[in-house]
C-alpha positions as CSV (number, residue, x, y, z in Angstrom):
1,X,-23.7,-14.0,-14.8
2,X,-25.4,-17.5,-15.4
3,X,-22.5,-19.9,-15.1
4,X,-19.1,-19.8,-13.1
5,X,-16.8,-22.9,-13.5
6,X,-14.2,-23.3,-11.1
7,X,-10.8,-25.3,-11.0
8,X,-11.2,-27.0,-7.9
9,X,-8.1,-29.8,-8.1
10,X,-6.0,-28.4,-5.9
11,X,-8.4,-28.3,-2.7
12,X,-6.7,-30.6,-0.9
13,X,-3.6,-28.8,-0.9
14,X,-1.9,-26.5,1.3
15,X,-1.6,-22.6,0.0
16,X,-4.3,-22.8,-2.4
17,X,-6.3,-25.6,-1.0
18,X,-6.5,-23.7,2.0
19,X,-7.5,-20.4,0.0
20,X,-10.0,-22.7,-2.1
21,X,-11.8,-23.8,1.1
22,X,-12.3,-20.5,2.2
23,X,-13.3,-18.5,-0.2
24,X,-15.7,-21.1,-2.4
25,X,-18.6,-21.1,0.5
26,X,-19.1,-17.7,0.4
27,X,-19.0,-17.1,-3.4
28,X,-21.3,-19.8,-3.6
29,X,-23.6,-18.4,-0.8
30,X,-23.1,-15.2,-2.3
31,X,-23.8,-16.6,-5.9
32,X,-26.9,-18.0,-5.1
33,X,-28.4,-16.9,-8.7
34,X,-25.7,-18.3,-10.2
35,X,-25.2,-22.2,-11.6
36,X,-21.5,-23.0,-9.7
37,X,-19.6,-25.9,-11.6
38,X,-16.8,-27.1,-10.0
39,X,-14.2,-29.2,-12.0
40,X,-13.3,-31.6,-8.6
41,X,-12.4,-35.4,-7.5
42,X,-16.1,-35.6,-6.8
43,X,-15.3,-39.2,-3.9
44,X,-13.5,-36.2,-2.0
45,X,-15.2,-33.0,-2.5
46,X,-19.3,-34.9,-1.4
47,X,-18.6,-34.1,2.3
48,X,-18.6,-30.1,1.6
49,X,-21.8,-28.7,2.9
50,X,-21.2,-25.8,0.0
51,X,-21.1,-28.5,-3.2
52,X,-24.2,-29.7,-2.2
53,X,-26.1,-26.6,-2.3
54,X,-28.5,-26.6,-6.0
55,X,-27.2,-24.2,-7.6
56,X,-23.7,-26.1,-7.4
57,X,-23.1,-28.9,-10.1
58,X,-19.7,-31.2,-10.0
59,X,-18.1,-32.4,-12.6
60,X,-15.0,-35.2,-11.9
61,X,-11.9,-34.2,-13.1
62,X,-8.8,-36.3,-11.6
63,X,-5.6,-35.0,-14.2
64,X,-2.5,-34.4,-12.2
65,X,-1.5,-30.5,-12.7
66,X,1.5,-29.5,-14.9
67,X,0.5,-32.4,-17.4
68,X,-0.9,-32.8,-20.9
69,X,-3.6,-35.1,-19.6
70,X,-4.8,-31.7,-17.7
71,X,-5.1,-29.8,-20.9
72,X,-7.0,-32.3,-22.4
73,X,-9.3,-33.1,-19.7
74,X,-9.7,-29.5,-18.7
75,X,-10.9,-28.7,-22.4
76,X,-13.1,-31.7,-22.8
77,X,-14.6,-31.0,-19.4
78,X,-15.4,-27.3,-18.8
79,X,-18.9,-26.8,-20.3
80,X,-19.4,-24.6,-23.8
81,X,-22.3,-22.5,-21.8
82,X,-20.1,-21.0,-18.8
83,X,-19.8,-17.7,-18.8
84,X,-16.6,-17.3,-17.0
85,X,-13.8,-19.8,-15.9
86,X,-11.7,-19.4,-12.6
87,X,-8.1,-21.3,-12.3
88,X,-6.9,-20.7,-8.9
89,X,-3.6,-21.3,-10.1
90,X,-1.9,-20.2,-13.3
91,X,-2.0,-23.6,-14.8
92,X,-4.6,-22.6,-17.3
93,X,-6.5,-24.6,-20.1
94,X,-4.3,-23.0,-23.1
95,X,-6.7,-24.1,-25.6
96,X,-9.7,-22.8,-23.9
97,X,-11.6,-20.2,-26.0
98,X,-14.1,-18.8,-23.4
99,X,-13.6,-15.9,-20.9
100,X,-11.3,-16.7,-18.4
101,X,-9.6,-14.9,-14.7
102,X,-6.4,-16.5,-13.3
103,X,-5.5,-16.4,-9.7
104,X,-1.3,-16.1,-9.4
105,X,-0.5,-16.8,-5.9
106,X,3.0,-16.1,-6.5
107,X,5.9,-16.2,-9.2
108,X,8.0,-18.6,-7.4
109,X,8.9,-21.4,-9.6
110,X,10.8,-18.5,-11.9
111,X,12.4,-16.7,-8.9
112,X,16.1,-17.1,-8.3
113,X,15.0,-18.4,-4.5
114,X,14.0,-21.5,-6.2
115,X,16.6,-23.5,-5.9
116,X,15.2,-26.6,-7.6
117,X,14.5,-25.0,-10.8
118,X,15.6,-26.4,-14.0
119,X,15.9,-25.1,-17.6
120,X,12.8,-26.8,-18.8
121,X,11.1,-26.3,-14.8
122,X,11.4,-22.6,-15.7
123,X,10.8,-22.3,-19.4
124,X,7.4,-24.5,-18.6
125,X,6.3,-22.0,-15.9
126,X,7.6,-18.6,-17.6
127,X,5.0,-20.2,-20.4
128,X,2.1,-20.8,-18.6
129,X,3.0,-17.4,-16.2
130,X,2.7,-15.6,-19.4
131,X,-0.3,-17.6,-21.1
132,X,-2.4,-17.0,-17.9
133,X,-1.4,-13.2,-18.2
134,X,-2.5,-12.9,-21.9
135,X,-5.4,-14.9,-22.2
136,X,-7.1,-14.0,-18.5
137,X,-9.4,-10.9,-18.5
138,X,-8.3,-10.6,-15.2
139,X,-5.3,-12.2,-13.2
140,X,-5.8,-11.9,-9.0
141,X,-3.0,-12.2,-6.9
142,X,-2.6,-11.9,-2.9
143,X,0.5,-9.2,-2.2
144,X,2.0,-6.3,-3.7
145,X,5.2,-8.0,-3.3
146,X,3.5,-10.3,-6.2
147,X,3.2,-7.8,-8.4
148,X,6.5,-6.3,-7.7
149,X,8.0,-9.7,-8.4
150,X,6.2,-10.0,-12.1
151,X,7.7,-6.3,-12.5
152,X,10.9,-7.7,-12.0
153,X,11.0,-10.9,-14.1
154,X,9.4,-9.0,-17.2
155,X,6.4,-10.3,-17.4
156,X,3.4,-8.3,-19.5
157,X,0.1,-7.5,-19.3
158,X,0.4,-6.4,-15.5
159,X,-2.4,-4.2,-16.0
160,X,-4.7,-6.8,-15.7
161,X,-3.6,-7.7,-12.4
162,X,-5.7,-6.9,-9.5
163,X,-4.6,-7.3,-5.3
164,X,-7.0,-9.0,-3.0
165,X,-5.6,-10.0,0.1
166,X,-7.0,-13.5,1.8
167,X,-8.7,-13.2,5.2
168,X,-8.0,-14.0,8.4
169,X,-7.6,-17.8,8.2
170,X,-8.9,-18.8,11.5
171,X,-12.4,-15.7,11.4
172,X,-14.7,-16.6,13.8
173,X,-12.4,-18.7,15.9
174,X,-9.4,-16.8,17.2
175,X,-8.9,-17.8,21.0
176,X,-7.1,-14.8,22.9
177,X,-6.0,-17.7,25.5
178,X,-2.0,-16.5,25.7
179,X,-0.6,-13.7,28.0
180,X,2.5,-11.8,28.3
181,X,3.9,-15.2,30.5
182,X,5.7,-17.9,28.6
183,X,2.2,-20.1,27.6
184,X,3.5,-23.0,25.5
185,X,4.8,-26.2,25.0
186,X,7.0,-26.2,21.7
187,X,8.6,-23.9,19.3
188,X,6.6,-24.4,16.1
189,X,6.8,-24.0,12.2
190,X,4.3,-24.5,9.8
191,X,4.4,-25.2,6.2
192,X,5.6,-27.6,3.9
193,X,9.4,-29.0,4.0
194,X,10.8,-27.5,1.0
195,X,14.0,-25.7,0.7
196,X,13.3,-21.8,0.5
197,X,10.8,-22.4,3.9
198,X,14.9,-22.1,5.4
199,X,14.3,-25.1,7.4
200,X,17.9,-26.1,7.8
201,X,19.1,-22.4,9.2
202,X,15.6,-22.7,11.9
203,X,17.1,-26.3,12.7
204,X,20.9,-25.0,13.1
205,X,19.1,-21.6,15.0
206,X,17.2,-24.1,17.3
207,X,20.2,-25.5,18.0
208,X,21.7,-22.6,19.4
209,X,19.0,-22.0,21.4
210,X,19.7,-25.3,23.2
211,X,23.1,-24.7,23.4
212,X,24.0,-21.0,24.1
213,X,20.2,-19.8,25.8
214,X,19.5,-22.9,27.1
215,X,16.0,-23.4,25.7
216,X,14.3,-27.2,26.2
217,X,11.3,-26.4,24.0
218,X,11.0,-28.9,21.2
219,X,10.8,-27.9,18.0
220,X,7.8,-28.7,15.7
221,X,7.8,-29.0,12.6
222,X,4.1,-28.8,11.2
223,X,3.7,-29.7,7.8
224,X,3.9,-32.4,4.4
225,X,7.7,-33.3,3.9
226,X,7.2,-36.3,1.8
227,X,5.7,-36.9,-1.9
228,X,6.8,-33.4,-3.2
229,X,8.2,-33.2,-6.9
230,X,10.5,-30.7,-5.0
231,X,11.1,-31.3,-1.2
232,X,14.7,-32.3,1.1
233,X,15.1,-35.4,0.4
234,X,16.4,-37.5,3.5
235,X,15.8,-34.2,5.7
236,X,14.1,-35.9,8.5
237,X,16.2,-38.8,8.6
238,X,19.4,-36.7,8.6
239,X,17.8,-34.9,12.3
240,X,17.1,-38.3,13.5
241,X,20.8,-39.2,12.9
242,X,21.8,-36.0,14.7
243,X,21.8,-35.1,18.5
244,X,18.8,-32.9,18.4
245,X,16.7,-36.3,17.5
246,X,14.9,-36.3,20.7
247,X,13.7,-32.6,20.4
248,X,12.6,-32.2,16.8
249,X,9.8,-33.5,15.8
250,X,8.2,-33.8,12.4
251,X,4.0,-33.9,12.6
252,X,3.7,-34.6,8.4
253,X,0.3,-33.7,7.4
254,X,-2.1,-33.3,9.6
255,X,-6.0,-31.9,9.7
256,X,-7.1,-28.2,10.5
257,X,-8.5,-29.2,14.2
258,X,-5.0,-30.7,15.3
259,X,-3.0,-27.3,13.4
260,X,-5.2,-25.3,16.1
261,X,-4.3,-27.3,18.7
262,X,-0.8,-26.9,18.0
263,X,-1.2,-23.0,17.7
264,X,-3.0,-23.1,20.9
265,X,0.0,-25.4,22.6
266,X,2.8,-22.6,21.1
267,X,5.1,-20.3,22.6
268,X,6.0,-19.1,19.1
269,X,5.5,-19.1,15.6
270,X,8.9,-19.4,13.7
271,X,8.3,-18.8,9.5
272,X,12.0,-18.1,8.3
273,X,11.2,-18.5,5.0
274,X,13.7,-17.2,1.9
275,X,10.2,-16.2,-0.1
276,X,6.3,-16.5,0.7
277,X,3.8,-14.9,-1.6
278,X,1.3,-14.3,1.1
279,X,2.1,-16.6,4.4
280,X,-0.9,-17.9,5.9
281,X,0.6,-19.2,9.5
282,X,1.4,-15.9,10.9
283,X,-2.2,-15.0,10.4
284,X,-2.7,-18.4,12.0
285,X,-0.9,-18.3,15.1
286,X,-2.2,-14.1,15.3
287,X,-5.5,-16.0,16.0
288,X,-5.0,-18.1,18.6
289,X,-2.5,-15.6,20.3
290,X,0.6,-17.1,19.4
291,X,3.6,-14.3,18.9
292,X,5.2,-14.6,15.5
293,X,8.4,-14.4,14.2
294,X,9.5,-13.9,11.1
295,X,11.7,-13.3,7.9
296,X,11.8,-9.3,7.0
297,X,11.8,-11.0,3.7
298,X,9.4,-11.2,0.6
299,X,5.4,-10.4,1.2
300,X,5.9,-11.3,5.0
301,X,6.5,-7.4,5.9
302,X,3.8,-6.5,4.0
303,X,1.1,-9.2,5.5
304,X,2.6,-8.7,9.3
305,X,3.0,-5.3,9.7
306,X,4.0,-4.5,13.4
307,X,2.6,-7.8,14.7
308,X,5.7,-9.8,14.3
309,X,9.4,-10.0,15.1
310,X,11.8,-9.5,12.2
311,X,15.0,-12.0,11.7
312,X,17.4,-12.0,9.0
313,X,16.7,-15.2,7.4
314,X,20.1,-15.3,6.1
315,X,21.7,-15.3,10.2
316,X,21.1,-18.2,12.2
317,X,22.0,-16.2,15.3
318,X,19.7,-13.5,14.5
319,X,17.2,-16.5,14.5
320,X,17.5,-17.9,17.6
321,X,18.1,-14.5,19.3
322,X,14.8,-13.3,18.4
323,X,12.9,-16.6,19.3
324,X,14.7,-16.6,22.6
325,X,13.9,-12.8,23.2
326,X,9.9,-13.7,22.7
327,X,10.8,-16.8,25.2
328,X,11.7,-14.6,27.8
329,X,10.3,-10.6,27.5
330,X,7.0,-10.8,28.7
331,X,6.5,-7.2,27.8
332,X,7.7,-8.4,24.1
333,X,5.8,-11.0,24.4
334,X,2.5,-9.4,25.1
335,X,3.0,-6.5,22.9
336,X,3.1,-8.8,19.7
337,X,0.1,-10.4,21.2
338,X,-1.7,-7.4,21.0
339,X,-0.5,-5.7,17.9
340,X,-1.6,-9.7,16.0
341,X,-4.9,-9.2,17.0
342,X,-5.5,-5.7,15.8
343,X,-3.5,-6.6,12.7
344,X,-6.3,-9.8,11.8
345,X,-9.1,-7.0,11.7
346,X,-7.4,-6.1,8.3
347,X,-8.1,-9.8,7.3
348,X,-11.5,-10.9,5.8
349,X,-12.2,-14.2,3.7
350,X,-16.0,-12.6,2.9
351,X,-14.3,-9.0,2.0
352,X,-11.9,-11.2,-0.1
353,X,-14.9,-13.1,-1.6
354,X,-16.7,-9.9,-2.3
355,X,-14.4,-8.3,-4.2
356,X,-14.0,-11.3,-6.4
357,X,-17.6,-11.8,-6.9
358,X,-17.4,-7.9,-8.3
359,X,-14.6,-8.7,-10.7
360,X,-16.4,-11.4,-11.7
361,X,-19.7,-9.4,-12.6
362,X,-17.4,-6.6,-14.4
363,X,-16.2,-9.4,-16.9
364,X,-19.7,-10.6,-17.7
C-alpha cells in the first residue's frame, strides 16, 4: 500500500473524535512506508505530533458533514493516486470511484431510540447507511450489538462487516488511586446532553437519592449540551429553575486532562443511556478506579462485562438504588473496582490499530 487517505473532520468531536485521536498515531507509526493523507482543518490539526511526521501530508478540508458542500469538496479533494480511502463515519463521498472502507460506529440515527428523527432525518441516513455498505470493501464497526442492530433494520451487504473493538481509552495512564471506602467528591456522567443518554430519568433518580437515601453528592454532568442539531433544548435552564439547582452541575466541554480529573474526583460513573454503540466512559472511569454503573441496555453489556452495575434504564428507582448501593457497600464497591481493571486488559487501541492496518493491506 502506497497511499491511505483519511477523513479526519470529525477529530474534534466526541465518539469518533476521540477514536480518531487514538488510533491515527499508531497507524501512522505503524504505516511508516506508507504516504498518510489526511483530509483535516489543517489551523487545528498542526499541533499533532503524528501529522507532522514525513510520510504524513494534509490537505484542508473545512465542509460541514451531512451536506452537499461535503460531497463536492470530498471528491475534488481526495487525490486520484490513493490507494484506499478511510471514512470514519458512514458519511461517504457517494461519487468517489476508488477503493474505499467505512467505519459504522453505530446505526443510531435509524433506530426507534432516536427520538429526534424525522422522515427525511431517516431516509437521509438509511441512504448513506446503505451507500457506505455497498460501495465500502470493508465496513468496521465497534460491537456486535452493531451488527445485530443492522440485522435488525435490513440492511445488506453485512458480510462485509468486520468487529474491532477500541482500546482502553485512558492505556498507559490508569491510576488505581480508589479503594473499597467511599473516595469521591460527586456523582458523575459523561457524554453529550442528548435525549437517549436518559439524562432526565439520572436527574429525577438523583433526586431520589437526595430525598429518600440522603445522598449530598453533587451531580456532574460532564459533557457538550449546547450547539447540537439534536440536543434538550432549555435542559440546563429548566434544573437551574428547579430545587436541585445548587447540586447539579453542568461542566460543557471540557479537555481530556480536566475529564481525568473528574474520574479521579468520582465516587461513581452513572451512563444510563437508552442506546450506546460502544460507550467509551465506562472504560474511562475502569481506568482511574471509578466503579461504573450502567444501563443493561444496547452494547453496554457486551463492553462491561462483570465490571459494572446493571440498572434498568427505564426505572428511576432502580437508578438511584444502584448508585446508592456503590455509595455505601464497600465490598460492592471494591469488587467492581477490581473486576474494571481486569476487564481494561481486553482493551487495546494498538491491537485495534493492528487489525485495521491488516484489513487495510487485504484490500490492496
Amino acid at each position: 500500500m502506497k497511499s491511505l487517505t483519511i477523513d479526519t473532520r470529525m477529530l474534534f468531536l466526541s465518539g469518533i473524535g476521540t477514536c480518531l485521536k487514538n488510533l491515527l498515531p499508531e497507524i501512522i507509526l505503524s504505516l511508516s512506508d506508507c504516504k498518510i493523507i489526511l483530509l483535516c482543518d489543517i489551523e487545528k490539526i498542526k499541533g499533532y505530533e503524528w501529522a507532522e511526521r514525513e510520510n504524513v501530508k494534509l490537505i484542508n478540508c473545512s465542509s460541514d458533514i451531512y451536506t452537499l458542500s461535503e460531497q463536492l469538496e470530498l471528491l475534488r479533494k481526495i487525490p486520484r493516486d490513493t490507494d484506499l480511502f478511510w471514512s470514519p463515519h458512514f458519511n461517504i463521498p457517494l461519487f468517489y470511484k476508488g477503493l474505499q472502507v467505512t467505519t459504522i460506529h453505530d446505526i443510531f440515527h435509524i433506530s426507534e431510540e432516536n427520538a429526534d428523527k424525522t422522515f427525511f432525518k431517516n431516509v437521509y441516513a438509511r441512504t448513506m447507511l446503505k451507500a457506505a455498505l455497498s460501495k465500502s470493501r470493508i465496513v468496521f464497526t465497534d460491537s456486535q450489538f452493531t451488527l445485530s442492530e443492522m440485522k435488525k433494520y435490513n440492511l445488506s451487504h453485512l458480510e462485509k462487516v468486520k468487529i474491532i473493538y477500541y482500546g482502553s481509552p485512558l492505556e498507559g495512564k490508569r491510576i488505581q488511586n480508589k479503594t473499597e471506602e467511599q473516595n469521591g467528591k460527586h456523582i458523575l456522567f459523561v457524554g453529550n446532553v442528548k435525549p437517549h443518554k436518559n439524562i432526565r430519568r439520572l436527574v429525577a433518580a438523583y433526586k431520589i437519592l437526595r430525598e429518600k437515601y440522603g445522598v449530598s453528592l453533587p451531580l456532574l454532568i460532564a459533557g457538550e449540551y449546547k450547539n447540537f442539531r439534536t440536543g434538550i433544548p432549555g435542559f440546563e435552564e429548566e434544573i437551574n429553575k428547579s430545587t436541585l439547582r445548587k447540586s447539579i452541575k453542568f461542566t460543557g466541554k471540557i479537555s481530556d486532562d480536566e475529564l481525568y480529573e473528574l474520574y479521579r474526583e468520582a465516587s461513581v460513573l452513572v451512563l444510563p443511556s437508552l442506546y450506546e454503540g460502544f460507550g467509551l466512559p465506562p472504560l474511562e472511569a475502569m481506568s482511574f478506579g471509578c466503579p461504573v454503573v450502567v444501563s443493561k441496555a444496547a452494547s453496554l453489556p457486551e463492553v462491561c462485562g462483570e465490571a459494572a452495575l446493571y440498572i434498568d434504564p427505564l426505572n428511576i428507582e432502580d437508578i438511584a438504588d444502584k448508585i446508592n448501593q456503590v455509595l455505601t457497600d464497600g465490598l460492592l464497591r471494591k469488587a467492581l473496582i477490581n473486576k474494571g481493571f481486569a476487564r481494561l486488559k481486553k482493551y487495546s487501541w494498538k491491537k485495534a490499530a493492528d487489525e485495521y492496518i491488516q484489513q487495510f493491506r487485504s484490500i490492496i
